[in-house]
C-alpha positions as CSV (number, residue, x, y, z in Angstrom):
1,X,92.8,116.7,94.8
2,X,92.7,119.8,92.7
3,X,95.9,119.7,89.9
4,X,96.2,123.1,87.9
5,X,97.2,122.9,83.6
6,X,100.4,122.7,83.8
7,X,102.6,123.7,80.9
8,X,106.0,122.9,82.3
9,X,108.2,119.6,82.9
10,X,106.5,118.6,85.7
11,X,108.3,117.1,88.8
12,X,107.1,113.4,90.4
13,X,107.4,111.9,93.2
14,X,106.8,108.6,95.0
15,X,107.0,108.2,98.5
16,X,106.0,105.8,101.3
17,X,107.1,103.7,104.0
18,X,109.2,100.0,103.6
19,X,106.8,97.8,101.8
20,X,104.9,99.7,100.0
21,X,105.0,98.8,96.2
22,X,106.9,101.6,95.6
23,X,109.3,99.9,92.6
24,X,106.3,98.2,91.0
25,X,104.0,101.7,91.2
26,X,106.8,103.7,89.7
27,X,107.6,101.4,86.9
28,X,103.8,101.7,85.8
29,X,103.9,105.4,85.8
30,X,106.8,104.8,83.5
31,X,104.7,103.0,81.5
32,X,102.0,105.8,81.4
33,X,104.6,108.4,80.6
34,X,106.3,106.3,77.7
35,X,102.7,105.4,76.5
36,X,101.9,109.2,76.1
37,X,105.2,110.1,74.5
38,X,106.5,112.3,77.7
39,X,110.1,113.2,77.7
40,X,111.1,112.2,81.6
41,X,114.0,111.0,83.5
42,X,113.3,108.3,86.7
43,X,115.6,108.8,89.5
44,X,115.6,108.0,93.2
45,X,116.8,109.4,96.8
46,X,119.2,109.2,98.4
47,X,121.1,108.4,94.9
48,X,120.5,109.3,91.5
49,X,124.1,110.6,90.5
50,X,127.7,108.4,91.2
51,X,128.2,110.4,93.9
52,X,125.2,110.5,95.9
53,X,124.7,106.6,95.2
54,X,128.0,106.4,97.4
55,X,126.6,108.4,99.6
56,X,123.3,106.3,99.5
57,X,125.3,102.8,100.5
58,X,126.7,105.1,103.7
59,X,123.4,105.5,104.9
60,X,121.5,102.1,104.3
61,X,124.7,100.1,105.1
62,X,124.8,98.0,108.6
63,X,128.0,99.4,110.2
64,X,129.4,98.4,114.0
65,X,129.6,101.6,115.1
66,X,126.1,103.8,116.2
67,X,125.7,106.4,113.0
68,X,125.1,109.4,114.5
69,X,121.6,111.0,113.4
70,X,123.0,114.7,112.7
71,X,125.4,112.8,110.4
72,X,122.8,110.7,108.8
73,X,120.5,114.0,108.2
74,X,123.5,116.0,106.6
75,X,124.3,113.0,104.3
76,X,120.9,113.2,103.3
77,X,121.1,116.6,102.2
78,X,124.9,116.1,100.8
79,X,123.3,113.3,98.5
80,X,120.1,115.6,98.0
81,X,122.9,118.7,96.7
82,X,124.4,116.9,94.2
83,X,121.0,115.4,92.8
84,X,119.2,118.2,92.4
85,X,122.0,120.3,91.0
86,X,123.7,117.7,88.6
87,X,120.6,115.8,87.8
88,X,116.8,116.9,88.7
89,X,117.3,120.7,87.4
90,X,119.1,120.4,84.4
91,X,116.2,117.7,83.2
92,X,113.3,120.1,84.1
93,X,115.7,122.9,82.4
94,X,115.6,120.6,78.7
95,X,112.0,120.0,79.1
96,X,112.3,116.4,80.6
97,X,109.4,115.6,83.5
98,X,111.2,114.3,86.6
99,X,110.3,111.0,88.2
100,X,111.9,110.9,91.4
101,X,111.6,107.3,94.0
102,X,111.6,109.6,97.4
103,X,113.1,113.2,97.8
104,X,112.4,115.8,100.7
105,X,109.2,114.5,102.7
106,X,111.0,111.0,103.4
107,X,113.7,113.2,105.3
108,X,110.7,114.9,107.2
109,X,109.0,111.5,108.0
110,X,112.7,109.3,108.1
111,X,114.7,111.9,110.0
112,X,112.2,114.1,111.4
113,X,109.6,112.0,112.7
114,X,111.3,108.6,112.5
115,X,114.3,109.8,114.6
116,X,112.5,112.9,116.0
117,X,114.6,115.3,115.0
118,X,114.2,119.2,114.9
119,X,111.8,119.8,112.1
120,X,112.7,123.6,112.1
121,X,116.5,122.2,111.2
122,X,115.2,119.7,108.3
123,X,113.4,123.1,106.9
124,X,116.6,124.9,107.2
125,X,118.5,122.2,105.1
126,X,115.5,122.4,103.1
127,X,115.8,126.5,101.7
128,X,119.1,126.2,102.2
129,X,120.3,123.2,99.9
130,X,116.6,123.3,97.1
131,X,116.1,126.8,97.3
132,X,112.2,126.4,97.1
133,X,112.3,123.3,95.1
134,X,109.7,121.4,95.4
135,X,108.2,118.8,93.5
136,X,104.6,119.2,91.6
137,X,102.6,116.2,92.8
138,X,103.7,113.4,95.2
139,X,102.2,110.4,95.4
140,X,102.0,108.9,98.7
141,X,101.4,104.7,98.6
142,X,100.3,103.7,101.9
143,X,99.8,100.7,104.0
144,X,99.4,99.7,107.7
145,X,103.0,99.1,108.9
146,X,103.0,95.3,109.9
147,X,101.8,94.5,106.0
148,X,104.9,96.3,104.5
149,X,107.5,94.9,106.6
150,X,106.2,91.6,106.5
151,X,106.5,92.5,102.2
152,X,109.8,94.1,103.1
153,X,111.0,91.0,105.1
154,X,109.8,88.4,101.8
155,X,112.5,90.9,99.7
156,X,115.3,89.5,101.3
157,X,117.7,91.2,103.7
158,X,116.9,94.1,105.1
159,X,119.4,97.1,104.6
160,X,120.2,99.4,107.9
161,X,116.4,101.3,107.8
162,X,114.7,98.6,107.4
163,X,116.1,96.8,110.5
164,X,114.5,99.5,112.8
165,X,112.1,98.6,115.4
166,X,108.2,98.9,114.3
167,X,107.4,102.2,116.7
168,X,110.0,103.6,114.6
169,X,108.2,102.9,111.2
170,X,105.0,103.7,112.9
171,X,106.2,107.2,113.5
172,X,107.1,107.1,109.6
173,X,103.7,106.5,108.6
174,X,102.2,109.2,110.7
175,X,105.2,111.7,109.7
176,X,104.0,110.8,106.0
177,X,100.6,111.2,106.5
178,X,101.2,114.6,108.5
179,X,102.7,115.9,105.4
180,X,99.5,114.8,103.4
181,X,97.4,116.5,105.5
182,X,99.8,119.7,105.9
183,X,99.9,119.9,101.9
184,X,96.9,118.7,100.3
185,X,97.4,120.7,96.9
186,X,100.8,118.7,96.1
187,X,100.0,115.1,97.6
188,X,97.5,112.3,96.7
189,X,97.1,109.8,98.7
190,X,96.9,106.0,97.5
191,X,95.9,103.3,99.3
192,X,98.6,100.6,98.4
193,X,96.6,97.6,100.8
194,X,94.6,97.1,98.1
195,X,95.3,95.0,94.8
196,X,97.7,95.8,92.5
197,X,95.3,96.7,89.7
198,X,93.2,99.0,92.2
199,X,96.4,100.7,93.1
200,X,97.3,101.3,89.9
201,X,94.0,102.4,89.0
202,X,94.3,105.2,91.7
203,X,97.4,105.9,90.4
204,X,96.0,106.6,87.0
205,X,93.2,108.7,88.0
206,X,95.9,111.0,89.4
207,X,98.4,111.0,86.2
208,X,96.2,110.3,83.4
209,X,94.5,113.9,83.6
210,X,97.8,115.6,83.9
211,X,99.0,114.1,80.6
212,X,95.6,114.9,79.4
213,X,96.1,118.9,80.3
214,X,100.0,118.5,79.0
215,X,100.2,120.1,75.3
């Protein structure tokens, strides 16, 4: 993966199916950032501001009735608004680097290949609500399905998502990895089967250099 100088806050983000190590991963990227004396903010999707962590319990809560997947896709975008407007702009606009736990390419692999929904609509949402926002690097942690929901399962209780059938995470996966393949320049790709300190490792190889090129 080639990564140009960059001179600008630079945008993060961390994406991945259930099970991945996506909590641990991003705290030691925190670590890197505080040990190099970045200014950054760590946020997540859906959430990040009061509002669209309301909006985040609507979507992972179990609920009786059958949540319609339009409804679920325009939450997604609601919660995404307010984010990126109250929250992941104005920190780029003081300087701050963003670190952000999922943000657009879930929605293509959640709602677009997960639920197989209309990719030409999710782009749509997409100009229409980021305006050509888009992060600078993503890092994608991967593993086989079965591995991360039996690691998701050993968490505890699993929210409305997680309780999905396995063809639907396996579409995940491949909707993830389509998006790798579709836009090499802005994703890396780390294998998250393998130890910890190997995963991290990768991880490094990918930031360390751009803190390196940061003045």
């Amino acid at each position: 993966m080639s990564l140009e100088t960059k001179t600008k806050p630079l945008f993060i983000t961390i994406e991945g199916g259930e099970g991945v190590g996506k909590t641990t991963n991003v705290e030691y990227i925190k670590q890197l950032l505080n040990a190099s004396g970045t200014e950054f903010i760590h946020t997540r999707e859906p959430g990040g501001t009061p509002l669209a962590e309301e909006l985040r319990e609507l979507l992972l809560s179990k609920r009786g009735e059958q949540v319609d997947e339009m409804a679920e896709l325009l939450l997604v975008f609601a919660a995404r608004s307010q984010h990126l407007n109250t929250k992941i702009l104005p920190a780029l606009s003081r300087g701050e680097w963003v670190l952000c736990d999922r943000f657009t390419d879930a929605t293509y692999a959640y709602q677009g290949c997960g639920r197989n929904m209309s990719t030409a609509l999710i782009e749509q949402l997409e100009q229409t609500v980021q305006q050509g926002v888009q992060p600078d690097l993503t890092l994608l942690l991967d593993v086989p399905v079965e591995i991360g929901m039996e690691r998701a399962r050993q968490r505890g209780e699993l929210d409305r998502f997680e309780s999905e059938q396995l063809a639907f995470f396996h579409r995940v996966r491949e909707g993830y990895l389509r998006r790798a393949a579709d836009n090499p320049q802005r994703f890396a790709v780390i294998d998250a089967s393998q130890p910890l300190a190997d995963v991290q490792a990768q991880i490094a190889g990918v930031i360390l250099p751009m803190l390196a090129n940061t003045p």
